[in-house]
BADO-907778 format. One record per residue (C-alpha): residue number from 1; x, y, z. Coordinates in steps of 0.5 Angstrom, whole numbers, plus 2048, in hexadecimal, padded with zeros to 3 digits. Each point is the difference from the previous one (the first is absolute). Layout:
REC, n, X, Y, Z
REC, NUM, X, Y, Z
...
//
This chain:
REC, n, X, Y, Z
REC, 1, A28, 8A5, 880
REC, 2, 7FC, 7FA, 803
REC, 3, 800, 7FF, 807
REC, 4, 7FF, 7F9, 803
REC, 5, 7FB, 7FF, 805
REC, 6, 802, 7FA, 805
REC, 7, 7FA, 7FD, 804
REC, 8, 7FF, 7FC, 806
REC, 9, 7F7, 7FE, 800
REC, 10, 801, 800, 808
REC, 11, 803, 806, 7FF
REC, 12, 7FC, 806, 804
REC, 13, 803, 806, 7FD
REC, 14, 801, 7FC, 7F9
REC, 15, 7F9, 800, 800
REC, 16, 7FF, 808, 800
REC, 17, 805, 801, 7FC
REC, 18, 7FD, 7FB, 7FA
REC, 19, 7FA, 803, 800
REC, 20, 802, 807, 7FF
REC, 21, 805, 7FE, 7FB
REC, 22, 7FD, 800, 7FA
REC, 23, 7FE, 808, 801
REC, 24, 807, 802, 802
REC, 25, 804, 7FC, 7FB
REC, 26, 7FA, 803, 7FA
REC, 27, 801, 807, 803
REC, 28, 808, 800, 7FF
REC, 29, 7FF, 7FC, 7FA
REC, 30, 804, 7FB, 803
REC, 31, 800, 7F9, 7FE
REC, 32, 800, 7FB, 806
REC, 33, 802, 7F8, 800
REC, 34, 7FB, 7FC, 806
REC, 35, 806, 7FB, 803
REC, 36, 7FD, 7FB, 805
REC, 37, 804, 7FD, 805
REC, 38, 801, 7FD, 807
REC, 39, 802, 803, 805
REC, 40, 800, 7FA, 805
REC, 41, 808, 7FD, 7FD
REC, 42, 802, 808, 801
REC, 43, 7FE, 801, 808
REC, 44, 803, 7F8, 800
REC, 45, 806, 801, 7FE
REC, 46, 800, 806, 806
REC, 47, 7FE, 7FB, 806
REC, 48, 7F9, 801, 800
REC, 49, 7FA, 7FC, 7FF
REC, 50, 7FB, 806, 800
REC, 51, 7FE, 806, 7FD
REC, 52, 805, 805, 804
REC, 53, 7F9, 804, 802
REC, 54, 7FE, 7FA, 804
REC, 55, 807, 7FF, 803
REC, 56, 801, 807, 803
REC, 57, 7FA, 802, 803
REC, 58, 800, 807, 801
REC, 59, 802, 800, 7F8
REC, 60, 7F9, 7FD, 7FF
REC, 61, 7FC, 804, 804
REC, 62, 803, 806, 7FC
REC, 63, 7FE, 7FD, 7F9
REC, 64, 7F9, 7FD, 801
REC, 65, 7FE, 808, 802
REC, 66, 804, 803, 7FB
REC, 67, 7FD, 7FA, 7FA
REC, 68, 7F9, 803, 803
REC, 69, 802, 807, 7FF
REC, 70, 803, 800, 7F9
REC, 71, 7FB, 7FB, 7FE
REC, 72, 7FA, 805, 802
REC, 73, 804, 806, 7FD
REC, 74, 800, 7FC, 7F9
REC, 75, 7F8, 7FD, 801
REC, 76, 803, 7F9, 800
REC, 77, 7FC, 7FC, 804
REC, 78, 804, 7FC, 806
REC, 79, 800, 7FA, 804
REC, 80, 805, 7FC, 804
REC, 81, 801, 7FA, 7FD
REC, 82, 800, 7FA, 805
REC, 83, 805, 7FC, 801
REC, 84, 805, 805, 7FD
REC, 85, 804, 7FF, 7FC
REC, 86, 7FC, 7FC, 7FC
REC, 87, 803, 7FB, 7FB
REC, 88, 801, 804, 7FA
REC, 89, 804, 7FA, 7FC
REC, 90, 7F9, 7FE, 7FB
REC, 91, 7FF, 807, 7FF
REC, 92, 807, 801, 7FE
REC, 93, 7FF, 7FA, 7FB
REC, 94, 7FA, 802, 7FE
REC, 95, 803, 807, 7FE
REC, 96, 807, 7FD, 7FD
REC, 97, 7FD, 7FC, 7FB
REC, 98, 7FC, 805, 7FE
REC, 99, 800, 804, 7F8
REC, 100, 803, 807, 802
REC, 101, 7FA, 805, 7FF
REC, 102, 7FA, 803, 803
REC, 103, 7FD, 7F9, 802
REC, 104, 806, 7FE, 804
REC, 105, 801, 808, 804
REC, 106, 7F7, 7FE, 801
REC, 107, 802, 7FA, 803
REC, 108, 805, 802, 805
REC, 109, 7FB, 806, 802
REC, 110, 7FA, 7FB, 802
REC, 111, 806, 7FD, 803
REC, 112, 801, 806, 804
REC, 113, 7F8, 802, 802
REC, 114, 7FE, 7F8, 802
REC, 115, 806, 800, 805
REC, 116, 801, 808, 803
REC, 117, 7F8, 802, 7FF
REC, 118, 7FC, 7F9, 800
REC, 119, 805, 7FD, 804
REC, 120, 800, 7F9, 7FC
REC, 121, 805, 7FB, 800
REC, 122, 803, 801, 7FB
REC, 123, 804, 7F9, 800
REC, 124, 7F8, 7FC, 7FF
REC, 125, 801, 7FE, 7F9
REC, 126, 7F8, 803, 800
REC, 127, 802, 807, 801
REC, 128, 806, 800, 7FB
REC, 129, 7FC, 7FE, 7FA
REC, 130, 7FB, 804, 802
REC, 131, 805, 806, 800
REC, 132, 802, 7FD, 7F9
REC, 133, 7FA, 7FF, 7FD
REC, 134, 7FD, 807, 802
REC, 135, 807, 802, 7FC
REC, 136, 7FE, 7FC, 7FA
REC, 137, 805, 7FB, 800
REC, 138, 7FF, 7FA, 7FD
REC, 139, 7FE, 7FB, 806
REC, 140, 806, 7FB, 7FD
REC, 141, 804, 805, 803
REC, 142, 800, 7FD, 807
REC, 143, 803, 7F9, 7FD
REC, 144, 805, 803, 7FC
REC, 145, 802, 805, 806
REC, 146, 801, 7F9, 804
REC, 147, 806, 7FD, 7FB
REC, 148, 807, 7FE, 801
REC, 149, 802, 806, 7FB
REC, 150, 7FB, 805, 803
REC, 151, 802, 7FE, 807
REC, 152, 808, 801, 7FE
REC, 153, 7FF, 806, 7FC
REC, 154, 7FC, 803, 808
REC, 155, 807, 7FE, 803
REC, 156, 804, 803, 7FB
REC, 157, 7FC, 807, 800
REC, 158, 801, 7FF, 808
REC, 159, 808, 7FF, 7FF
REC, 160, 801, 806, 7FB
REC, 161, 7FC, 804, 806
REC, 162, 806, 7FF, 804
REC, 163, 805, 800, 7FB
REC, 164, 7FE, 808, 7FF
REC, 165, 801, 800, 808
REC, 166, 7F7, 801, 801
REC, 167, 7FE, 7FE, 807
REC, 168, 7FA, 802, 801
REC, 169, 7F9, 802, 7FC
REC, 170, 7FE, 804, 7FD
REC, 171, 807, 801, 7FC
REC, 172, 801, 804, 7FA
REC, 173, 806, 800, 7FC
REC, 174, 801, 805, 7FA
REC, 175, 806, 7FE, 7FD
REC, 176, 806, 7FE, 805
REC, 177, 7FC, 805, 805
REC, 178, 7FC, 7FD, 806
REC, 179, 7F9, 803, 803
REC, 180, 7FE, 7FC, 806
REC, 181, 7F9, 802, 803
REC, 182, 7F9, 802, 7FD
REC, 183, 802, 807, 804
REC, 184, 806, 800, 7FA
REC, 185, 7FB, 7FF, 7FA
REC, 186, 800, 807, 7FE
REC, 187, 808, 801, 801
REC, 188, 801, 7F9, 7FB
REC, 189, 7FB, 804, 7FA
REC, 190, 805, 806, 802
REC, 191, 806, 7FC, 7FE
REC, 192, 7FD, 7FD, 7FA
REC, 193, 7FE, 806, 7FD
REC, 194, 806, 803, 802
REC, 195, 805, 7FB, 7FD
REC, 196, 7FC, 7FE, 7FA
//
């Protein structure tokens, strides 16, 4: 059974989650489908116009020390991107319009490293296509992620999310089952395994 990995690039736990990924998902022979989407229309349809670990303060204390600690136990480098979130929504493109495959999923881990790791900005048109070329996508890419079509097609993936009721990233769906959280990767392998 696939599983359907649903990320947000401002995402912190996403960018744990993304990495490790391919391992996990070989090791369970699992296969995976990489769905960008925008978290900002799902926190806004809750009233808030901000990551929720800006909003409650004690939460983001928490999830600031627990992202060291996990990304040390998983040797990934990380650094507090500033500001946070940051504006994901070129990268979101960029990822929408790009051909499935091993250059996509590179493409979304240079993403993750210069943002959490280097602490780039990811919204510097400069970044992404650093990230993208580095993943050997074709540089014409960045146009093609600024079309009418590719620009619609984000939104659509963004609505689909919330039709299958995600409100937060990282999400997996397994079928009609729903996993939130990096720390519920293994359960939605589990899953899909299970329900193959």
């Amino acid at each position: 059974m696939q599983i359907e990995f649903w990320l947000e690039f401002a995402s912190t736990y996403s960018y744990l989650s993304a990495l490790r990924l391919p391992t996990q998902t070989a090791k369970a022979g699992v296969s995976v489908r990489w769905r960008p989407f925008l978290l900002g229309p799902i926190f806004a349809a809750q009233g808030w116009n901000t990551s929720p670990f800006n909003i409650y303060a004690a939460k983001g204390t928490y999830m600031w020390r627990d992202m060291e600690r996990r990304a040390d136990k998983l040797g990934l480098g990380f650094q507090r991107p500033e500001p946070f979130p940051q504006n994901s929504l070129l990268a979101a493109r960029v990822a929408q319009a790009a051909p499935e495959g091993q250059e996509m999923i590179a493409f979304c881990h240079n993403v993750y490293l210069a943002q959490f790791s280097e602490k780039l900005d990811i919204s510097d048109p400069n970044v992404i296509a650093a990230c993208a070329a580095s993943a050997g996508l074709d540089a014409k890419l960045l146009d093609q992620a600024q079309t009418k079509d590719n620009k619609l097609a984000l939104r659509a993936s963004t609505e689909e999310a919330i039709r299958q009721g995600i409100f937060g990233a990282p999400s997996f769906v397994v079928g009609d089952a729903l996993f939130w959280g990096d720390d519920r990767l293994e359960d939605a392998l589990d899953w899909a395994v299970q329900h193959g």
